[in-house]
C-alpha positions in Angstrom: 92.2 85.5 42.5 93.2 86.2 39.1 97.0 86.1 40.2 96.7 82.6 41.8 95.2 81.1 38.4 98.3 82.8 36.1 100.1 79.8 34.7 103.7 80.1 35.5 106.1 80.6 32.4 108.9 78.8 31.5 112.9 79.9 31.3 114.8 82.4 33.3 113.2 85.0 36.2 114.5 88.3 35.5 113.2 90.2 38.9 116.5 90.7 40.5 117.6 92.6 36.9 114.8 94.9 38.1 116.7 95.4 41.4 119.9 95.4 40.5 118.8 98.4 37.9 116.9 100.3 41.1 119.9 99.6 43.3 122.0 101.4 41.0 119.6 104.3 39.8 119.5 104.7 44.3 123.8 104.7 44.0 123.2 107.6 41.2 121.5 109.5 44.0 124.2 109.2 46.6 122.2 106.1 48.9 126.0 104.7 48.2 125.2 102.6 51.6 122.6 100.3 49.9 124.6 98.7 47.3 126.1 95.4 48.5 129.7 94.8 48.1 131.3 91.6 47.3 133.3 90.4 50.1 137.0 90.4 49.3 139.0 86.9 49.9 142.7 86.4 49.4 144.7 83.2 48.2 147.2 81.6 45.7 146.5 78.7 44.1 148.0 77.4 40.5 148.8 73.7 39.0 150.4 73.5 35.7 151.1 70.1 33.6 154.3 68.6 33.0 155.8 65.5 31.3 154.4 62.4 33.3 151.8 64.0 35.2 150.0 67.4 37.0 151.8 69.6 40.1 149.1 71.3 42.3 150.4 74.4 44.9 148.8 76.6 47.2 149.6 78.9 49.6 148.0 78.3 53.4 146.9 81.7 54.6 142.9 81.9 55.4 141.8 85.1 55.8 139.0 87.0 58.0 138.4 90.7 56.0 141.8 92.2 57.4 142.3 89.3 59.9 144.4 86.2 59.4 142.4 83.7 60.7 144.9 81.0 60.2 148.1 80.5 59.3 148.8 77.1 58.1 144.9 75.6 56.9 145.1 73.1 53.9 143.7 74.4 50.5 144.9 71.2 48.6 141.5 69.2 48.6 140.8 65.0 47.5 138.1 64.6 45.5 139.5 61.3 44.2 142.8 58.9 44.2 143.9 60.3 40.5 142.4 63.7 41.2 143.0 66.4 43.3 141.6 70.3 43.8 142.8 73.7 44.9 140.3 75.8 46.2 139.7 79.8 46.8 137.3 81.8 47.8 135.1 81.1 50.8 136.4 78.2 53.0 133.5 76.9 54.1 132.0 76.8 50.4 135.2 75.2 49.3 135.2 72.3 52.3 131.6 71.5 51.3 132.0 71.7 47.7 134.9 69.4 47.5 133.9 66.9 50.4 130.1 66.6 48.7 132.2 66.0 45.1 134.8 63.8 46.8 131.4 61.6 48.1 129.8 61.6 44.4 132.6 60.3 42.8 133.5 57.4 45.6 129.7 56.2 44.3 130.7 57.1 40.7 133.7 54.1 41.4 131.6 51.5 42.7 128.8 52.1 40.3 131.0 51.7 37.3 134.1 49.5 39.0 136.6 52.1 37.2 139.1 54.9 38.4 136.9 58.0 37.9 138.3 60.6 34.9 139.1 64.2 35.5 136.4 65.5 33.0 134.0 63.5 35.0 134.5 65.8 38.6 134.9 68.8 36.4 131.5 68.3 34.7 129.9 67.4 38.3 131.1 70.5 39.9 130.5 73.2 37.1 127.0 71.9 36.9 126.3 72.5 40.7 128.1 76.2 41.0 126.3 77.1 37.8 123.2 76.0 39.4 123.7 78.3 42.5 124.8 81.3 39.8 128.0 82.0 41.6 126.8 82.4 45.2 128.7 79.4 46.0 132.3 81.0 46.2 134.2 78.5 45.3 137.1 79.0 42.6 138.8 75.7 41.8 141.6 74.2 40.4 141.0 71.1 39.3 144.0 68.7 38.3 144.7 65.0 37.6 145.5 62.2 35.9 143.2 59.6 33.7 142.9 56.8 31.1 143.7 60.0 28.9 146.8 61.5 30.3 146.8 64.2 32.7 144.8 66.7 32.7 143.7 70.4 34.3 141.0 72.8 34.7 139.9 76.0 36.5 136.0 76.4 37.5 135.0 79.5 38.4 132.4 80.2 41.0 129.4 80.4 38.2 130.2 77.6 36.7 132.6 78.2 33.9 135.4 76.1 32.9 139.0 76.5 31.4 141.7 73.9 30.2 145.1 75.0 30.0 148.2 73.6 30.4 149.1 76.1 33.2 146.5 77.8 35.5 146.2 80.5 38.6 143.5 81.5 40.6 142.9 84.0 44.0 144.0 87.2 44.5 147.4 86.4 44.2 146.8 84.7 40.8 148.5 87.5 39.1 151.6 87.4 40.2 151.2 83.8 39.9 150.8 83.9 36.4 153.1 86.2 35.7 156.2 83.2 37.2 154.5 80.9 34.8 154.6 83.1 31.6 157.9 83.8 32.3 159.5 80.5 32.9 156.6 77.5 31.8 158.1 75.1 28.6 156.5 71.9 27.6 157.5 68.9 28.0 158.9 70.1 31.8 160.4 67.3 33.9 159.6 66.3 37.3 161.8 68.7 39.5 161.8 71.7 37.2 157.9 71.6 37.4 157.9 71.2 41.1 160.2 74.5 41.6 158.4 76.4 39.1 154.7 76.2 41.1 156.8 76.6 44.5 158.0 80.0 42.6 154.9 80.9 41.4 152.9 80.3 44.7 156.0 82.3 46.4 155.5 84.9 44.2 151.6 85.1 45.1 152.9 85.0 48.9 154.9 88.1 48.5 153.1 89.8 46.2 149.8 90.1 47.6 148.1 90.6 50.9 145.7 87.9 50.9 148.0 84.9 51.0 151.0 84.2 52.8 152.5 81.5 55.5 153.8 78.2 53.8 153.4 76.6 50.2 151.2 73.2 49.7 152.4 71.1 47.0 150.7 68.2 45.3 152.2 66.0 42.2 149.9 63.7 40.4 151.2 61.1 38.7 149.9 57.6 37.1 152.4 55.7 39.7 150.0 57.7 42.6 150.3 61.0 44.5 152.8 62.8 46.3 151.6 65.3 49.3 154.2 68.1 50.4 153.3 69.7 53.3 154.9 73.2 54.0 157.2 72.4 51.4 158.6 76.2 51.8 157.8 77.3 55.1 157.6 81.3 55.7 160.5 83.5 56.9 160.2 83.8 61.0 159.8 87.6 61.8 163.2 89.4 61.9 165.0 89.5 65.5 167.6 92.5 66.1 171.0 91.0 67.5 171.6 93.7 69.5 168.1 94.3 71.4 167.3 98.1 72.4 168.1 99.0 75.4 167.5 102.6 77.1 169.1 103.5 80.2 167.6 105.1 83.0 166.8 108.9 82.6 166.9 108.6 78.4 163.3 110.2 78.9 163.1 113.6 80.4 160.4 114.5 82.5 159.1 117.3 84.5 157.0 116.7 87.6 157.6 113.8 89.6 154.7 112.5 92.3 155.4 109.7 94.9 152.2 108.8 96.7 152.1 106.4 99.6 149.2 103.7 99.7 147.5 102.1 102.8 146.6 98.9 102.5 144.1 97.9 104.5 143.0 94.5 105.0 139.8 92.8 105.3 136.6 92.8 103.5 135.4 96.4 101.7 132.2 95.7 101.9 132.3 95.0 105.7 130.7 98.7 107.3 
């Protein structure tokens, strides 16, 4: 009785701290099989800035554990005419994350009779992974251009947020990033921009298990938006020009049985 009058406090619950610490003391002890794992998801997205406006790639390999599930899906997402997303992680969290934002912001237009800004979708989705403490899995890249020039983000799946002038994210993001150190300048021009996220994504492709098939290319700029589909489409699977071909009696053997088989017709289950 005494429990149902306890006013609730305020701020932040700290019970799962309390299992997470006797999950752990358990994995001390061996019971290995009780600690969850996070569940392992590949893909290469990046975007970097250049001189008029924002280039958006991705690779377009979805993944099942060790199970391509399918080989050409879109990761390149709307969420507005001047603003565009890349997403990883889960694909379902990503196709409801970006289709529910893509909504808000098509009311956010006709409420304020203006072309939305990119800080505006960034704020609206950080505030609704953070709410959900990162069990949403949806890793996005987030690129466009406003009334203040282009722009792009990254937004982790617990809300967090980066600006840079050039971003990766997935499991191939490494690889990714390591094209873009190498070879990013400011002030890039249209083309050169558009090769080096090809490169990068390519790099992702080959580098890493998680991501493969074709690259996705998107350019923003303020004259509108360019969508290249398959832009680099992957290698087809080597074919020998001279096929294998064993002749009879390459494989020894040592017993050879030739049976005979009546066939008898009619039903079997007639007695």
């Amino acid at each position: 009785m005494e429990a149902s009058l306890e006013i609730p406090k305020g701020g932040f619950s700290f019970d799962l701290c309390k299992r997470n610490a006797w999950l752990e003391s358990q994995a001390n002890y061996g019971s290995s099989s009780i600690i969850k794992k996070a569940k392992k998801t590949g893909t290469t997205i990046a975007g970097i800035i250049f001189k008029d406006g924002v280039v958006l790639g991705a690779d377009t390999r979805a993944t099942s554990g060790p199970i391509v599930a399918d080989k050409n899906c879109e990761k390149i997402h709307y969420l507005a005419p001047n603003i565009f997303c890349c997403g990883a992680g889960t694909s379902a969290d990503c196709e409801n994350v970006t289709e529910m934002m893509a909504s808000n912001l098509t009311l956010h237009r006709l409420n304020t009779g203006r072309e939305c800004r990119v800080i505006t979708a960034v704020t609206m989705l950080s505030q609704y992974l953070f709410r959900y403490q990162g069990y949403i899995s949806a890793a996005l890249v987030v690129g466009g251009v406003d009334s203040t020039g282009p722009s792009l983000y990254t937004i982790h799946p617990h809300g967090s947020v980066d600006q840079l002038p050039f971003v990766t994210m997935g499991s191939g993001s490494l690889a990714a990033m390591a094209v873009f150190e190498a070879g990013y300048q400011e002030g890039l021009e249209r083309q050169p921009g558009i090769d080096l996220v090809r490169a990068a994504i390519q790099s992702g492709i080959d580098n890493d298990l998680g991501s493969g098939s074709n690259v996705d290319i998107t350019v923003i700029t303020p004259e509108g938006v360019q969508r290249f589909r398959n832009l680099d489409k992957a290698e087809p699977k080597y074919k020998s020009k001279n096929p294998l071909f064993y002749p009879k009696g390459t494989t020894k053997y040592y017993d050879e049985i030739i049976s005979k088989v009546a066939i008898i017709e009619g039903d079997a289950m007639e007695q």
